[in-house]
C-alpha positions as CSV (number, residue, x, y, z in Angstrom):
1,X,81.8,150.6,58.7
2,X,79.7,148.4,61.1
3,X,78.0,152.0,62.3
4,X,76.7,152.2,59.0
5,X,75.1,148.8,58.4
6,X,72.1,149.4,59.7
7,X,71.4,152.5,57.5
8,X,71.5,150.2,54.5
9,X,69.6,147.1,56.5
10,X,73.1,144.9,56.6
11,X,73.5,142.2,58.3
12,X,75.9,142.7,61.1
13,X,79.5,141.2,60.6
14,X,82.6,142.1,61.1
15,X,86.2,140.9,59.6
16,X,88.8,140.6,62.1
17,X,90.8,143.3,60.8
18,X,94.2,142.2,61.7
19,X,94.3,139.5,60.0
20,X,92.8,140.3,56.6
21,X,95.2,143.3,56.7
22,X,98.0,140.5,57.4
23,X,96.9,138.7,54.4
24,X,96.3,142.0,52.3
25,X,100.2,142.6,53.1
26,X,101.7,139.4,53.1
27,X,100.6,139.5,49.2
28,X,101.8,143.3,48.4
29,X,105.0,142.1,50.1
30,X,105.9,138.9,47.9
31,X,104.2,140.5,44.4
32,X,104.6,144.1,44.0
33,X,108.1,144.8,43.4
34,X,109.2,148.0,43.1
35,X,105.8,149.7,41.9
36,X,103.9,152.1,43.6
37,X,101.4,151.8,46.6
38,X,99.1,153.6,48.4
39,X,97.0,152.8,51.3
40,X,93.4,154.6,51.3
41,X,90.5,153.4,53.8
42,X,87.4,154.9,54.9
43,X,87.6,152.7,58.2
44,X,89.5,154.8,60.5
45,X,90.2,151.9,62.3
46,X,91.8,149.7,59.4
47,X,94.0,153.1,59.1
48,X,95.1,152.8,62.7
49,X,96.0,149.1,61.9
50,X,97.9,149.9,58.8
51,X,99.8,152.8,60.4
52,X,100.9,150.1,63.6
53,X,101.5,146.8,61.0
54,X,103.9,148.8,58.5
55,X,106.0,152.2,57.5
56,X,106.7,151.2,53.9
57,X,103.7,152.4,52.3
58,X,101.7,155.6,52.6
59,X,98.0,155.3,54.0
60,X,95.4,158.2,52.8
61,X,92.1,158.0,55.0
62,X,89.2,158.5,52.9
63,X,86.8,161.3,53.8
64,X,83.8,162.3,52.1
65,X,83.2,165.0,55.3
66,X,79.3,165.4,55.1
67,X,78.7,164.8,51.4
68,X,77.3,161.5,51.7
69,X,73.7,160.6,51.3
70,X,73.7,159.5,54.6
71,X,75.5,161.0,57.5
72,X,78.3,159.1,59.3
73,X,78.2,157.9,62.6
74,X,82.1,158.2,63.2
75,X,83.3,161.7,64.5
76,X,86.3,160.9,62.7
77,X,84.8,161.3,59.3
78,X,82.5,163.9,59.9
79,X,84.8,167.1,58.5
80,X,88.0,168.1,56.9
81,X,89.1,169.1,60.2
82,X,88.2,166.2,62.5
83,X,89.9,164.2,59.3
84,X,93.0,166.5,59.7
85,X,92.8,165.7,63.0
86,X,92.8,161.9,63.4
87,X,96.0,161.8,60.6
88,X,98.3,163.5,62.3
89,X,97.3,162.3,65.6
90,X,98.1,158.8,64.3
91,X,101.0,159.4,61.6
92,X,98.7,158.5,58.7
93,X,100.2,160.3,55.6
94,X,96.8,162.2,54.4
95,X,93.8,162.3,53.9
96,X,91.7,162.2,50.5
97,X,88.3,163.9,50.6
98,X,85.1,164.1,48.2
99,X,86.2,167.3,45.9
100,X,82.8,169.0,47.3
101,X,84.6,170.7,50.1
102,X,87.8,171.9,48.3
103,X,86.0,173.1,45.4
104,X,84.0,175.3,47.6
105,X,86.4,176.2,49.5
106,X,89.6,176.1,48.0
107,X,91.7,177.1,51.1
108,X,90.8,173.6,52.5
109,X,93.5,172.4,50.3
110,X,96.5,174.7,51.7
111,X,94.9,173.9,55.4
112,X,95.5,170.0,54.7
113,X,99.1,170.8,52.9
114,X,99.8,173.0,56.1
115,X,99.3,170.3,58.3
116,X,101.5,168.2,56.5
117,X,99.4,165.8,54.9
118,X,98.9,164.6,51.7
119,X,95.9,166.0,50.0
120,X,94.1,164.1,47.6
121,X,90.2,164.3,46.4
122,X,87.8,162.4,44.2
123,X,84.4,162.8,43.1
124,X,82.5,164.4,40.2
125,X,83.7,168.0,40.7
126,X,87.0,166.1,39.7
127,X,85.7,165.8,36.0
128,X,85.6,169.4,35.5
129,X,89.0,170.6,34.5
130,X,87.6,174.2,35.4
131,X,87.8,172.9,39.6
132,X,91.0,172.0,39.1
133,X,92.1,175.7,37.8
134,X,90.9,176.8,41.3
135,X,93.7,178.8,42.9
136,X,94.1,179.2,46.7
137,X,93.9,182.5,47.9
């Protein structure tokens, strides 16, 4: 994200995002067939574009809510909630969060679920088969 460049002494750029996502789609379109895809971003705003440019493929907005080395600059991103929050204010399909949050806090999970998102995570607490034996009280 743009915000972020300057934590990490980028140069300043941006890709108009409409028309690399036009691109992106014009290729799934005439090469994937009948497999599988998934949308995941985390640029809330290439979400938003997704969600408006098609309704054939589910989008996941990627979240690691507070678990980053550095902090985020979008409210968006900021917590499972505010994450919850954007996605179903926008029709995006889920969310998919660092595993941090869910492992400590394994309720997180049936919160997303409830809200009728998808729920997907990622991270190293994924490698440990014992975080996924986690049940949800």
């Amino acid at each position: 994200m743009l915000s972020e460049a300057n934590d990490f002494t980028m140069d300043l750029f941006s890709t108009e995002i409409n028309r690399y996502l036009t691109c992106i789609l014009d290729v799934i379109h005439e090469f994937s067939g009948n497999r599988p895809i998934v949308f995941t971003s985390f640029s809330p705003e290439v979400c938003m574009a997704l969600a408006v440019k098609q309704q054939t493929y589910p989008i996941l907005f990627l979240n690691e809510s507070c678990t980053a080395k550095w902090p985020t600059h979008d409210v968006r991103a900021i917590s499972v909630q505010t994450a919850i929050h954007f996605a179903r204010g926008l029709g995006i399909d889920g969310v998919v969060m660092a595993s941090d949050p869910f492992v400590m806090s394994p309720r997180l999970v049936k919160k997303v679920k409830d809200s009728g998102l998808i729920c997907w995570s990622f991270g190293n607490m994924n490698d440990n088969p014992d975080n996924a034996l986690v049940r949800l009280l």
